[in-house]
N, C-alpha and C positions, 0 to 999 in steps of 0.2 A: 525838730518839732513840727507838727503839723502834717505829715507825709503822710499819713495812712491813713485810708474813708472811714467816717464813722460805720459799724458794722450795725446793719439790719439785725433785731435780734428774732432767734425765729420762732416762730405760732405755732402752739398745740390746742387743739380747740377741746374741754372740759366737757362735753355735752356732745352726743349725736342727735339728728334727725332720727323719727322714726314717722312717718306719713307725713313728714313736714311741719311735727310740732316735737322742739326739742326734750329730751329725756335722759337722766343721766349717763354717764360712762363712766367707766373706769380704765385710768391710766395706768402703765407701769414707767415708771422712770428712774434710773438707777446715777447710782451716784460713781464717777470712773474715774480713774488713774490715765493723765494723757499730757500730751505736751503741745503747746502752744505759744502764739508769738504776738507779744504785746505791742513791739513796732518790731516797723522794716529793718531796723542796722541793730536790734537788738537778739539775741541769739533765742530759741525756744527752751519756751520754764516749762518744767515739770507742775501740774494744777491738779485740783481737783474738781470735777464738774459734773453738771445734771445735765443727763439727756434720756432720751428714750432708746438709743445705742450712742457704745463709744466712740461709735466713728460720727455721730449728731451731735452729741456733746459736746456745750460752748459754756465760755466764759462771757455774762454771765450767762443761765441754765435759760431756757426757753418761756416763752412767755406765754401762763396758762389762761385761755380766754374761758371766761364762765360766765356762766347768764343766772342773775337773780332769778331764784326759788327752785332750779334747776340741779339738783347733787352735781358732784365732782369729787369719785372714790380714787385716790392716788396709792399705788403700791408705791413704798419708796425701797429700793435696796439697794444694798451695799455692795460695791463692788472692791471697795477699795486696798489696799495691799496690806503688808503685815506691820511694816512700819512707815510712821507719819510722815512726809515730805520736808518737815519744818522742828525746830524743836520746841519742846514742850516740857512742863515744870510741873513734877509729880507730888509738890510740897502744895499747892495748893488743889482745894476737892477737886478730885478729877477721876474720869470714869475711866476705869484702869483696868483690861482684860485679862485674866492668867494666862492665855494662851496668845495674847496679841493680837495684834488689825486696830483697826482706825473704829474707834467709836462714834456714833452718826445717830442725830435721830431732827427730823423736821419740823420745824417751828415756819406756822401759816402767819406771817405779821401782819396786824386789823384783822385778824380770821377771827368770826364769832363761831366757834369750833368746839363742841363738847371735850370734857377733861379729855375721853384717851384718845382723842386725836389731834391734841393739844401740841404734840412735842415738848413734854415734861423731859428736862434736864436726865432725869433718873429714869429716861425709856430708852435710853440708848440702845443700838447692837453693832452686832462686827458685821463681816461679809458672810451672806450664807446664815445670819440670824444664828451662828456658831454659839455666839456670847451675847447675852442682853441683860440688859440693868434692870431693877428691882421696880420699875415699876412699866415695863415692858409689855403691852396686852394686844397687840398688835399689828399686822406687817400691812394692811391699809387702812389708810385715812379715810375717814369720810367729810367729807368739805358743804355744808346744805346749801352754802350760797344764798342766804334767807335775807344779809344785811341790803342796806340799798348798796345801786351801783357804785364804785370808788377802787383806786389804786389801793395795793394790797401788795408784798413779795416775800418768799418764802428762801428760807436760812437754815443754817444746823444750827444745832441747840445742843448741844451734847455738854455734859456738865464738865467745867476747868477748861474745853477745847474750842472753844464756840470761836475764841482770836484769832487761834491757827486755824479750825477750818473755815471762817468766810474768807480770813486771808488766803488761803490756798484756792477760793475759788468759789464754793458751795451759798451762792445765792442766783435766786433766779426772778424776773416781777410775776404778778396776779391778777387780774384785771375783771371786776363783775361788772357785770354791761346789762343794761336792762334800757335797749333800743326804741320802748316805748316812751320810757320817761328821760330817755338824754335826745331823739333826735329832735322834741321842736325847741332845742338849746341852740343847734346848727352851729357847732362848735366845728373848726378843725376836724376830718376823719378820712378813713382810708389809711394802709399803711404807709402812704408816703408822707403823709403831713400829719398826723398822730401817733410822735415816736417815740419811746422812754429813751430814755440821761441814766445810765445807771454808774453814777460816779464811787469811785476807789481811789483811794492811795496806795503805791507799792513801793519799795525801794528793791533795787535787783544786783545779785552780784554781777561780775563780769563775766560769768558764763553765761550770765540770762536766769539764773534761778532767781524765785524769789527770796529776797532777805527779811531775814526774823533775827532779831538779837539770841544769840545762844548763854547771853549771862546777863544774872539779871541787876538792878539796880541797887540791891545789897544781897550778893551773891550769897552773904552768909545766913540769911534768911530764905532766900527763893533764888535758886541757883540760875535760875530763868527769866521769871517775871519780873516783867516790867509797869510802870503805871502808864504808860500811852504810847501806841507804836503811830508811829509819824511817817510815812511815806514821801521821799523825794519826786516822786512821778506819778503824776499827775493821769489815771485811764478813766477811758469813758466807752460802755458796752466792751470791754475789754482790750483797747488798745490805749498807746500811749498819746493824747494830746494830738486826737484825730481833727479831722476837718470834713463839714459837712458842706454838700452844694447847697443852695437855695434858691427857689424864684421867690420873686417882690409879690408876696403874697401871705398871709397867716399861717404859721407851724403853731400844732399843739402839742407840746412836750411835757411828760410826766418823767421830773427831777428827782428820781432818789438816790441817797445816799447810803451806800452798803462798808464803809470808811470803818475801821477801828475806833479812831479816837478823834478825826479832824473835823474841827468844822467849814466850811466854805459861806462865805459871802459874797454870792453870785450876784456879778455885774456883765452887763456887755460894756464892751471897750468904747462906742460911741455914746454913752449917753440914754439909748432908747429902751423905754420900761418895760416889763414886764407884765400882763393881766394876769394875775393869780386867779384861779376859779377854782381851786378846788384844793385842801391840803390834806395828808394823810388818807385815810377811806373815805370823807366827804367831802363835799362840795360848800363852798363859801354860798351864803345869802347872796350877794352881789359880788358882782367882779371889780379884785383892785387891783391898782395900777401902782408900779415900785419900780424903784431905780434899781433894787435889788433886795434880796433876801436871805437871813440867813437859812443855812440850811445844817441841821443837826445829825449826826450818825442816825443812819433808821430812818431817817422824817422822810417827807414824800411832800413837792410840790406839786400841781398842774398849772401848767402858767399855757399862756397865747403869747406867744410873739411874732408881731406883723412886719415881715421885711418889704409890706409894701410903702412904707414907708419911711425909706431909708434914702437918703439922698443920692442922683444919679452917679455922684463921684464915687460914693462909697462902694467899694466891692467886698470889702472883707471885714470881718467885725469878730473881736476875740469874746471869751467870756472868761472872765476873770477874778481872782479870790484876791478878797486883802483881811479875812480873818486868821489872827492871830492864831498859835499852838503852841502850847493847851490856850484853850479860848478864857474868857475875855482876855487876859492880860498878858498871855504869852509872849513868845518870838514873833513878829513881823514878818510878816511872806516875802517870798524873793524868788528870782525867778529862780528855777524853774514849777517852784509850787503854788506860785500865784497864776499860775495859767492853767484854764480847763481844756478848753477846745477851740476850735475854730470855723465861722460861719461863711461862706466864699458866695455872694450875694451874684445871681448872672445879673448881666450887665441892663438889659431891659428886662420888663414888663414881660412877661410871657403867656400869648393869648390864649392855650393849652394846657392845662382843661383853665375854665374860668374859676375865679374863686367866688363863689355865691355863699363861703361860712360868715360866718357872725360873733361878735360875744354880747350878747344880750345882757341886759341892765339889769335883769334880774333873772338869776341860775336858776331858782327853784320858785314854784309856782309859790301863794299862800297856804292854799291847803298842803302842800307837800311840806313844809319846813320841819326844818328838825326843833326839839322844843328847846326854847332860852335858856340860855346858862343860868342869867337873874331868877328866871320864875322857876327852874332846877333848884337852886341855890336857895332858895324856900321854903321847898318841897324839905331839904336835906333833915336826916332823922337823929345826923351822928356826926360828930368833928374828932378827927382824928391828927394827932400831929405827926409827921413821918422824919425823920431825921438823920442826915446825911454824914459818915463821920468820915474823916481820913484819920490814918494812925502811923506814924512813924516810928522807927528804931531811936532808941536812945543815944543808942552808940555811934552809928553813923548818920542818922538825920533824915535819911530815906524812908521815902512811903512804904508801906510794907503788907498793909491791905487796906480796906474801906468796905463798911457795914453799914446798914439802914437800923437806925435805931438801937447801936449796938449788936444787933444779933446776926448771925450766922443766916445760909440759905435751911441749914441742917437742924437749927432749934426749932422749939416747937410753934408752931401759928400761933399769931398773936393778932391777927384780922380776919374777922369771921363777919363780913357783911350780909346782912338780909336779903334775898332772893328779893329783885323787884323796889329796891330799896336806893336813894341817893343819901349819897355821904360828903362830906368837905373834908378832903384831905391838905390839911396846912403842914407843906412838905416845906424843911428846913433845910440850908446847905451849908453849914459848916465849913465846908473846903473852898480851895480858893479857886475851884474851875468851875464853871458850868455843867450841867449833868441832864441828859438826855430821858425823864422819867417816860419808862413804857409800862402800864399793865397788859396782861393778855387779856384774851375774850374782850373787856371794855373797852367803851368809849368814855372820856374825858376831857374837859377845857379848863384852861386856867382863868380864873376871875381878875385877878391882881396882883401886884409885887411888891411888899414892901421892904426895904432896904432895913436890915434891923441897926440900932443905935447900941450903944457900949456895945459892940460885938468880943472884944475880947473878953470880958466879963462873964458875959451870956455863954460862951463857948466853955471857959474856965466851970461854971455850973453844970453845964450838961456832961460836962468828962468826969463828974463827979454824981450828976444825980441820975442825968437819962432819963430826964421827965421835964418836956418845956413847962409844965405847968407847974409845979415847984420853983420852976427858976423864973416861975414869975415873966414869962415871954411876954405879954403884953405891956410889963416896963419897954424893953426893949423895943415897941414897934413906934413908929411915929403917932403924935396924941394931939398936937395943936398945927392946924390951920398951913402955919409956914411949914412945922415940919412935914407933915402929909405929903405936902406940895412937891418937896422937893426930896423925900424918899418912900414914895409910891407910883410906882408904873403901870400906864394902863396897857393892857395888851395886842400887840401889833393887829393893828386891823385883818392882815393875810393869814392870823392865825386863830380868826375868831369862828372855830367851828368846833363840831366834837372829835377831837384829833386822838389819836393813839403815840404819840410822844408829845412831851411838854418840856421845855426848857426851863431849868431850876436854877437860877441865877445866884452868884456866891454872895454870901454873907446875910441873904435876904429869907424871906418867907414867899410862897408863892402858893395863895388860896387855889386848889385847884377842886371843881366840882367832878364826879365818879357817879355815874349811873350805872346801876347793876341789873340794868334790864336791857332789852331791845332797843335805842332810843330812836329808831326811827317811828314807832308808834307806841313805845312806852309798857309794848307788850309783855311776857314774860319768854324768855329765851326757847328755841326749840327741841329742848332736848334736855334733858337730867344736869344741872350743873353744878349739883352738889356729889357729882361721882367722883369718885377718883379719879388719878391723884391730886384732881384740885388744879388751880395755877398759879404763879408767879408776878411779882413786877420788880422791875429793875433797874438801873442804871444801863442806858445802852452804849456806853462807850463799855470794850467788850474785854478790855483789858480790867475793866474796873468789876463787871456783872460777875468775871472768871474768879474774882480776889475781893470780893464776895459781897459785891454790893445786889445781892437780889434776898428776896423774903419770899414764903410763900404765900398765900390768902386761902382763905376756903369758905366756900358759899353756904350759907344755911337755909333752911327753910324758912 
């Protein structure tokens, strides 16, 4: 543990110069078949990875720097071989070529991205654009970069494979920078002290491949799948359980999590907090300080942390998880999956270069703020209940899938929100884990939690009617004073922004507001977003999205 440097990941810049004022480009970045070494004593996996050649191509894929209001056209294609590296379960949807090769298609996560370059599930293709799924329109993206600046990263999407391919490798970060309105923050920059954490879980056999379970948890139903792949080892920018130098000075770290199914509750081992500034694509109001955070499949922190202020004895400092799997309630961590990385502090002060960053008390000006969830929540035109189910075999008792509201990704929309229009989605969770709620294109925050009452009852109703409001949900929520008090949550401070995943807590309800415009200035989006094929939200534990916990939406005018 610990042996091997945290790896630098490397820069493609989204945007060229042209007379010294920047103007789109276009990228070609392919997706390759390559072998790589996750630590020093462990032998090279076969992966899959993004680069702009396979001899560039890293785990994870390179990091796309883009500047607000600036395009960014990405060719993505396929390099990849005839058959998958991992296996895979043809009983649930899955995009399945007559002629074989690895189906791929790229999802921009926070990308406010018109539908066809959306990376719809059903836009998949093989190598060579041989084979491409039914809603295929084509071989580049266009990326407008129109949102404000915020961390972003980019995933396959291909439909039923989305587990095996991030596991195999295919995730890379995204970064819109808009240097006018971040630098008088005087945050942490440069690339030595503003680095992304691009945390995974892997488990590896002894040849060094990576392991996937090849049967699944009721084989007689899905000969494959499983409900949450769990990773014994612990990688960070694609090694195992690396170690980073440091001077006594502020790092800016952008925290995300590209994890199947795990959550992490990130601690450092002495004691010293955390500034959160900024989570998923935006930036917090003000900066908070935490002993730790959880951090969900998908989600994205930015946090400061100052090793100038680290005691002279201290040299090394771990960062560590003690969140449970499956979350809340799960199995307890143990080593070696409670350990992320490791921080090796030099010994003094080092006068080279000086640190003159800062976290300033307040991120964003007044005029810049994004608009209140409250005075959102106001605004809203439509309450919508969204409803989380799990469904098990009779016979053996095993999970065997999970749908939103009962229905399939493949029924017909049943969420046609107004263009320009905010909505309260009161997403319910039924199952007994946690669930990482992501829409695409939007932005959304959650308002409140409340802990629902007779939940067996309420559960028993809905497996029967599929309508909270029939079964009468607002019995079930707390109504007097004591009960309120003690089952309703308010929402962690580090996560009070317009975030693109939302943490759906089991047994509970969880008000979450959805604004279907621009929210940085309430505008209307740039581009058609009532085209085809529409987009998605889902459950981002990816075992759960594949076995079918996603819905589609479709915007109206």
């Amino acid at each position: 543990m610990y042996v091997d440097e945290l790896p630098k990941i490397p820069k493609i810049h989204g945007y060229k110069l042209r007379r010294g004022i920047p103007v789109a480009k276009k990228l070609t970045i392919g997706m390759y078949h390559k072998k790589w070494r996750f630590h020093r004593d462990l032998a090279e996996s076969s992966v899959f990875v993004y680069g702009k050649t396979k001899r560039s191509a890293t785990f994870p894929g390179p990091t796309i720097e883009a500047l607000q209001g600036v395009a960014t056209h990405v060719e993505w294609r396929n390099h990849l071989p005839k058959k998958h590296i991992l296996p895979w379960d043809p009983t649930v949807p899955t995009a399945i070529p007559k002629n074989g090769g690895v189906p791929t298609v790229v999802h921009l996560h926070a990308g406010v991205t018109e539908p066809e370059s959306d990376g719809s599930s059903f836009a998949w293709f093989t190598a060579g654009f041989k084979e491409t799924g039914p809603y295929w329109s084509r071989s580049t993206y266009r990326y407008l970069n129109m949102q404000r600046p915020g961390n972003l990263w980019y995933h396959d999407h291909a439909l039923g494979l989305t587990r095996q391919n991030l596991l195999a490798g295919l995730v890379g970060p995204y970064v819109i920078r808009n240097h006018t309105f971040e630098r008088p923050m005087n945050l942490p920059c440069g690339s030595e002290f503003d680095r992304h954490l691009i945390i995974a879980d892997r488990s590896f056999n002894t040849d060094g491949s990576i392991y996937m379970n090849s049967t699944g948890n009721d084989p007689t139903v899905h000969p494959q799948w499983q409900p949450e792949y769990f990773g014994d080892t612990i990688t960070v920018n694609g090694k195992a359980w690396p170690f980073m130098n440091v001077q006594r000075r502020k790092y800016r770290f952008r925290v995300i999590s590209t994890s199947n199914a795990r959550y992490f509750n990130v601690r450092l081992s002495n004691g010293m907090n955390f500034t959160v500034v900024g989570s998923d694509a935006s930036y917090l109001p003000k900066p908070v300080a935490t002993e730790s955070f959880i951090l969900s499949p998908a989600e994205t922190f930015d946090v400061v942390v100052d090793f100038s202020s680290v005691g002279v004895n201290t040299t090394e400092i771990e960062v560590t998880n003690d969140a449970p799997y499956p979350y809340p309630d799960g199995t307890p961590t143990s080593i070696p999956n409670n350990r992320i990385m490791k921080f090796i502090v030099e010994p003094k002060k080092s006068s080279c270069p000086p640190d003159t960053s800062t976290v300033p008390a307040n991120l964003i000006a007044d005029s810049d703020r994004y608009p209140s969830v409250v005075e959102a929540a106001k605004q809203a035109t439509l309450r919508r209940y969204i409803v989380m189910y799990e469904y098990w075999s009779n016979i053996t008792g095993e999970v065997t899938h999970l749908y939103i509201n009962g229905k399939r990704l493949e029924d017909p929309v049943s969420e046609t929100p107004k263009l320009g229009s905010t909505e309260i989605w009161e997403v319910i969770n039924l199952t007994p884990d946690d669930h990482p709620l992501h829409l695409h294109l939007v932005a959304f925050q959650a308002l409140k939690i409340q802990k629902l009452t007779d939940l067996q009852d309420f559960t028993n109703c809905m497996t029967q009617m599929n309508d909270a409001e029939k079964c009468n949900v607002d019995r079930h929520l707390p109504t007097t004073t004591s009960t309120a008090n003690n089952n309703t949550k308010n929402i962690v401070e580090y996560e009070k922004t317009w975030k693109n995943i939302v943490k759906i807590e089991p047994g509970s309800m969880t008000t979450v507001v959805v604004k279907f415009d621009m929210v940085e200035n309430n505008g209307p989006f740039p581009f058609d977003a009532t085209a085809e094929p529409g987009y998605v939200y889902h459950c981002h534990i990816l075992d759960h999205e594949d076995n079918s916990m996603i819905r589609p939406f479709k915007l109206l005018k």
